[in-house]
C-alpha positions as CSV (number, residue, x, y, z in Angstrom):
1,X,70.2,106.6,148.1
2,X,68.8,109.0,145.7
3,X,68.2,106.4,142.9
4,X,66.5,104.2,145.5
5,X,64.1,106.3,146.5
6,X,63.2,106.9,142.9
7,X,63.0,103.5,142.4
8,X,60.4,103.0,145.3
9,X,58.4,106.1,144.4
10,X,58.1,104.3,141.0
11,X,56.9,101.1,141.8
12,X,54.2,102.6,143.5
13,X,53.1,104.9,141.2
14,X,52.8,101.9,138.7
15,X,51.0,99.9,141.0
16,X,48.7,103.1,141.9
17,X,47.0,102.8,138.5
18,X,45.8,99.3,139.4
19,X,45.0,99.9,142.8
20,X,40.6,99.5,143.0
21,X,40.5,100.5,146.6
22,X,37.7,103.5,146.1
23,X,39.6,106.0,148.9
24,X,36.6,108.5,148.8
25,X,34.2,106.2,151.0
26,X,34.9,106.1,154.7
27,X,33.0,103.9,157.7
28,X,29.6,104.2,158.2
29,X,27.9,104.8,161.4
30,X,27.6,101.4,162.2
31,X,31.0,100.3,161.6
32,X,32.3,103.3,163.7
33,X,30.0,101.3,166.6
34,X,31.4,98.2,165.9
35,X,34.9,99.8,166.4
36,X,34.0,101.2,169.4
37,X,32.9,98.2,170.7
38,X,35.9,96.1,169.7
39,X,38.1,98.7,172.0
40,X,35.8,97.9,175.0
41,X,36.1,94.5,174.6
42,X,39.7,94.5,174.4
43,X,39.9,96.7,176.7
44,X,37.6,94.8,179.6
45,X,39.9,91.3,178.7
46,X,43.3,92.5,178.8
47,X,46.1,91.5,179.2
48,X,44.2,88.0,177.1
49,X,43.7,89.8,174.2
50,X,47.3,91.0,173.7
51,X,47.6,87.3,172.3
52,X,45.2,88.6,169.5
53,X,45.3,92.0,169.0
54,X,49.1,92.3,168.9
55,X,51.1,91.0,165.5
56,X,54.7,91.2,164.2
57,X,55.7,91.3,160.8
58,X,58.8,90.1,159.3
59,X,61.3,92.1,157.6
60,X,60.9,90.3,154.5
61,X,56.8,90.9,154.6
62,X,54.0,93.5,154.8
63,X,50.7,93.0,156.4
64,X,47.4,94.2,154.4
65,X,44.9,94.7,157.3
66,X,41.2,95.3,156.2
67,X,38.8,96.7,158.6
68,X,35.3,95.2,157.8
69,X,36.0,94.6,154.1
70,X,38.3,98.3,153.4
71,X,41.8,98.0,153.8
72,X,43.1,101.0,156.3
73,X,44.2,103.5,155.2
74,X,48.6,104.1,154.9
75,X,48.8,100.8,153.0
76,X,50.6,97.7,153.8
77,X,52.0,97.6,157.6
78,X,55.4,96.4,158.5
79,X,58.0,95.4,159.5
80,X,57.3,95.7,163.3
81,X,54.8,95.2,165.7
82,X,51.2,96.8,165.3
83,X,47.6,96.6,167.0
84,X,44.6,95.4,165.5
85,X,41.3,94.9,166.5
86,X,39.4,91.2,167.1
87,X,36.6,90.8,165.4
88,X,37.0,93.5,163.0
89,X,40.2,93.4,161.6
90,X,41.9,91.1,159.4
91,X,45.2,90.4,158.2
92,X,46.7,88.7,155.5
93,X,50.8,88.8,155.1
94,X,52.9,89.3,151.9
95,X,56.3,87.9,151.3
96,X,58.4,90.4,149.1
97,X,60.9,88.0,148.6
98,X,61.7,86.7,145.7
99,X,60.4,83.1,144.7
100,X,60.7,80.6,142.2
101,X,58.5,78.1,140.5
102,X,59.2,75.7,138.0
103,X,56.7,75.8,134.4
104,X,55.4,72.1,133.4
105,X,57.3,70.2,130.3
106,X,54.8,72.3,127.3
107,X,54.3,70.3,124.4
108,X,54.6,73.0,121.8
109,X,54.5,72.5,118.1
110,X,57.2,75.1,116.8
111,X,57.0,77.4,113.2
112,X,58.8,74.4,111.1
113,X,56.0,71.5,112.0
114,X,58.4,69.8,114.9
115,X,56.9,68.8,118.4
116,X,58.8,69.7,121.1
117,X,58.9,69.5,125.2
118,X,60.1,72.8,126.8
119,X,60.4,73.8,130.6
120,X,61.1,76.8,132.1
121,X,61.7,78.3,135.9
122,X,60.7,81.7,136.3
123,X,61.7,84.3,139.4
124,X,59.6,87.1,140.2
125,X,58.4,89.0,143.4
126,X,55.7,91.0,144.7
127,X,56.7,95.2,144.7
128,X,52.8,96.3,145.6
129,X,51.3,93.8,148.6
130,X,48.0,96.4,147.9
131,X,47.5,95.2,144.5
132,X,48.7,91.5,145.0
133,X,46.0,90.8,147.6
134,X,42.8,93.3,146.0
135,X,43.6,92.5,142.3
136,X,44.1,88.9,142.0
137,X,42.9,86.0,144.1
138,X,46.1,84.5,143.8
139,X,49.3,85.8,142.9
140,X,51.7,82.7,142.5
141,X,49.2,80.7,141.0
142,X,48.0,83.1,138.4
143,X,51.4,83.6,137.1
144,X,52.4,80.2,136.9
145,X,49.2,80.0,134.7
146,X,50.7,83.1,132.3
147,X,53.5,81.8,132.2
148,X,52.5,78.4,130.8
149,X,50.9,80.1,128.1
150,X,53.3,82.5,127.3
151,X,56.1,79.9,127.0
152,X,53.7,78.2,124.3
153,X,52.9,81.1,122.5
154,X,56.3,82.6,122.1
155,X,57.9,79.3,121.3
156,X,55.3,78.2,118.9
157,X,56.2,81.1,116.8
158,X,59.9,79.9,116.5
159,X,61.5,77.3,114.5
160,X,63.6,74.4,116.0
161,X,67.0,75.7,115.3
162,X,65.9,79.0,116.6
163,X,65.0,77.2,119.8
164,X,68.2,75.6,120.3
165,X,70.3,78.5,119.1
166,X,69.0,81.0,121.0
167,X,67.5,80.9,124.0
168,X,68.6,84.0,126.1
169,X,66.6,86.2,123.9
170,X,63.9,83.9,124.3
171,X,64.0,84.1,127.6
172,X,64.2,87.5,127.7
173,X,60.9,88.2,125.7
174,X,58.7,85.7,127.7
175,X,60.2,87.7,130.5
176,X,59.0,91.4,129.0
177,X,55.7,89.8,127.9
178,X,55.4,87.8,131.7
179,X,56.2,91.5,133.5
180,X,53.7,93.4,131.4
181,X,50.8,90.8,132.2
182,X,51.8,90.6,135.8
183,X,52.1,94.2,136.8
184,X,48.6,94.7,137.7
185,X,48.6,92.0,139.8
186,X,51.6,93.8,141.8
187,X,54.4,91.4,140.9
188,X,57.6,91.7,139.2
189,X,59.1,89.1,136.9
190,X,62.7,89.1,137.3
191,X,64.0,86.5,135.6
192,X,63.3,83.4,133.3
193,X,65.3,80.8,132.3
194,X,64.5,78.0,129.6
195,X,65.5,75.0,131.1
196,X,65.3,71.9,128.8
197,X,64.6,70.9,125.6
198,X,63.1,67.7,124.7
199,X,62.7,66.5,121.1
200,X,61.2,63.1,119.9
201,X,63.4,60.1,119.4
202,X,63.1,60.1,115.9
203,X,64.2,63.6,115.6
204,X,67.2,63.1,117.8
205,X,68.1,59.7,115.5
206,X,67.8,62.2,112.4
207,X,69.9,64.8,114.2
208,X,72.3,62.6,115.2
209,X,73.3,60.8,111.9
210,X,73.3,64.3,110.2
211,X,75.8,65.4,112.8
212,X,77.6,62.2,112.1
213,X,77.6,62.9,108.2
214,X,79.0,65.8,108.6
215,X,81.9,64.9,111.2
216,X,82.7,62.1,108.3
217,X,82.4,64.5,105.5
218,X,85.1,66.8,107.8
219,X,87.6,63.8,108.3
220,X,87.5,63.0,104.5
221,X,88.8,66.8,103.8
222,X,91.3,66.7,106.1
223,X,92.8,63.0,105.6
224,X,92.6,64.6,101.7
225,X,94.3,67.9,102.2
226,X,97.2,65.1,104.4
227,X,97.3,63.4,101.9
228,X,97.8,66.2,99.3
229,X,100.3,67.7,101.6
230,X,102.6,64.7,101.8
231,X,102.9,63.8,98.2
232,X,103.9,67.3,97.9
233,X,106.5,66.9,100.3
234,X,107.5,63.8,98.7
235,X,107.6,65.1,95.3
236,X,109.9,68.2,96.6
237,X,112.2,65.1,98.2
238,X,112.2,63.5,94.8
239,X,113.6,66.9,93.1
240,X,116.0,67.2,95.5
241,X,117.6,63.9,95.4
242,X,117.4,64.0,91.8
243,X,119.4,67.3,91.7
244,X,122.1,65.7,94.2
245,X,122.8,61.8,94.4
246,X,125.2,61.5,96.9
247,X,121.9,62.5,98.9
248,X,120.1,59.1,97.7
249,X,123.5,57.3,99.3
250,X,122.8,58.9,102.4
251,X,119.4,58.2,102.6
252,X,120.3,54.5,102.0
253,X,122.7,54.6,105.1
254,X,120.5,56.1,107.2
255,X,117.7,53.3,106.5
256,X,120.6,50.9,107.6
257,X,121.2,52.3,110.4
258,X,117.7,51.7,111.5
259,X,117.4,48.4,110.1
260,X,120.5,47.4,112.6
261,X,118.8,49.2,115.6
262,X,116.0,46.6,115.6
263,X,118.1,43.6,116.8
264,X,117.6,41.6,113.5
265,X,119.5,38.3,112.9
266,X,119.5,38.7,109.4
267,X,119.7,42.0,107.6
268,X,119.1,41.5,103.5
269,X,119.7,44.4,101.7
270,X,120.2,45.4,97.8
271,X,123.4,46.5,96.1
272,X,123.9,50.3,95.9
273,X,122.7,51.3,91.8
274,X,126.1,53.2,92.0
275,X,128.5,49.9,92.6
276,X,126.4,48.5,89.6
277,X,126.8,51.2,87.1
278,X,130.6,50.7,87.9
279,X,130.6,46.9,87.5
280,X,129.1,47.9,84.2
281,X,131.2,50.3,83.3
282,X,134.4,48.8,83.7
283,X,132.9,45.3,81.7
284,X,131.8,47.8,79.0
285,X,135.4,48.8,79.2
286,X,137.4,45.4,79.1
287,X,135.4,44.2,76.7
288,X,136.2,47.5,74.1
289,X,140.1,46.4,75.2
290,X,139.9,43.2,74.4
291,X,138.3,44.2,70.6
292,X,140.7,46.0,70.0
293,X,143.8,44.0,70.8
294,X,142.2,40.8,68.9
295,X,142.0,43.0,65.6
């Protein structure tokens, strides 16, 4: 509750410092006649000028009544029901809520040479109605003007990838430059959000084959580093069949056996290098025998 409070009695006294209302000054004679004769005359047509003297005020507003030209003294009025005067008084409501409003495509021409589109949607609200209505002609309008320009100027001293990289932080500097300009007008700029980025189609067609380069590049290295890996694995088989025949037999049987599994009507396969190094063997044999026997 405490922190609350504070935070009201802040918001004031920062909009105090803008507030041009000269406090020092009260009504003349003749507008202290003029008030007098205001009561009469609601008082000599009521209960018809209930319909104009009496006004409610939503709990989302406040109600900035000036009494010929000065606004009355206690500030904005509301939320409730209150009295003024025909004739003399007039009113002008304040929403405090918060409201959005979208900021035009910008063609802005960024810190590397490139022309860009940008967008933006900005939240803000009105903290001192006083201010909002004495100040500036125009609240929403104003700052929809601000921040167009801001948007331009921030971004045009940015480069392309910073722009696409990181927004947030752009964001949140057009948002402390947008709430500086804006506080004398009374209003508070909560938020802002970049929206979209357009670039020109020849940028995106350079973009786009650069990003396709690389993704090609990427694939070469890794079919490479495959490839690398399996004639490793293949070499290590190599050794080990090497060290071990029996293990190239098995290998051989094992490639049968799938050979068989695919429902072939004729399998053709070679003669094991073992059975041949016997044939050869043995004929290198007999015919040492049959040398010998002859002589």
């Amino acid at each position: 509750m405490t922190s609350k409070q504070d935070r009201i009695t802040t918001a004031q006294g920062t909009g105090s410092q803008y507030d041009i209302r000269n406090s020092e000054d009260g009504l003349g004679t003749c507008a202290w006649i003029l008030v007098g004769l205001s009561y009469v005359l609601c008082a000599l047509t009521l209960p018809f000028s209930l319909c104009v003297t009496v006004k409610v005020v939503q709990e989302y507003e406040r109600a900035v009544i000036m009494r010929l030209g000065r606004i009355l003294s206690g500030g904005a009025k509301g939320p409730g029901l209150f009295f003024i005067l025909p004739c003399v008084d007039s009113i002008m409501k304040v929403d405090l809520r918060t409201v959005t409003f979208d900021v035009p495509p910008q063609e802005i021409l960024t810190r590397d040479s490139v022309t860009v589109s940008v967008d933006a949607v900005v939240y803000f609200r009105i903290f001192n109605p006083i201010i909002s209505v004495t100040n500036v002609e125009n609240a929403r309008y104003s700052t929809q003007l601000l921040a167009a320009t801001t948007l331009r100027n921030i971004l045009g001293t940015k480069t392309l990838q910073e722009i696409l990289s990181d927004r947030e932080n752009i964001s949140h500097s057009m948002q402390a430059h947008l709430d500086e300009g804006t506080d004398p007008w009374g209003v508070k700029v909560e938020r802002v959000e970049i929206k979209d980025v357009r670039l020109p189609v020849s940028m995106q067609r350079s973009m786009a084959a650069e990003a396709e380069a690389a993704r090609e590049a990427r694939a070469k290295v890794i079919a490479a580093e495959g490839e690398q890996k399996a004639a490793r694995s293949l070499k290590e088989a190599a050794d080990v069949i090497n060290e071990s025949p029996i293990a190239l037999q098995l290998r051989y049987l094992q490639t049968l056996t799938h050979i068989s599994a695919e429902k072939n009507s004729t399998i053709v396969f070679p003669i094991p290098v073992e059975l041949l190094r016997l044939m050869k063997s043995r004929a290198e044999r007999g015919g040492g025998t049959s040398t010998s026997t002859d002589f």
